[in-house]
N, C-alpha and C positions, 0 to 999 in steps of 0.2 A: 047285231050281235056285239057282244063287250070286245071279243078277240079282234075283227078289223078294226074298230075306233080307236083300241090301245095300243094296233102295232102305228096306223096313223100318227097318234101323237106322239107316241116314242120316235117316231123318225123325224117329226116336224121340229123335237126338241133337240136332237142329237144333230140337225143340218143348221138349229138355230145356233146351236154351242160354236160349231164349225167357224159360223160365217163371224160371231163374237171373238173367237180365237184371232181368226187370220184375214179375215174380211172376205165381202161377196165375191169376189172375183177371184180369188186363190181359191177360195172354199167351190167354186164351181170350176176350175179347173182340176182341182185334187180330184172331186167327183169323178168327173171325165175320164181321168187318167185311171182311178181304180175301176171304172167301167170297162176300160180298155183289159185291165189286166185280167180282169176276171173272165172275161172272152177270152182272151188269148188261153186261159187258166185252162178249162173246161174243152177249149180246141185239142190241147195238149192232151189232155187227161182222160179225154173220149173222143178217139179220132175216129170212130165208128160212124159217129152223128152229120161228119162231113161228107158221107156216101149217102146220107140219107134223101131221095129226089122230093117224097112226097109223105105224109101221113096219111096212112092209110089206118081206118081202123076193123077192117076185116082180115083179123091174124088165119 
């Protein structure tokens, strides 16, 4: 399908611009670091999901 292959190289170009900016090792730490946050994000913002033990899919 066109839609995975272009969100692929849209990411492969935007981590390429990254690591051009600031170099591999800041640009993989930034990563990190907004990985972190957006965990923390989503913790914060759906404390519901933290109770959750198991998926189940028989609602």
């Amino acid at each position: 399908s066109v839609f995975p292959g272009a969100s692929n190289e849209l990411g492969e170009s935007r981590a390429g611009a990254m690591t051009a900016l600031i170099g591999a090792v800041p640009a993989v730490v930034v990563g990190g670091i907004g990985a972190i946050v957006v965990t923390l994000a989503c913790w914060k913002l759906f404390p519901d999901l933290t109770k959750v033990e198991r998926m189940d899919r028989s609602l």
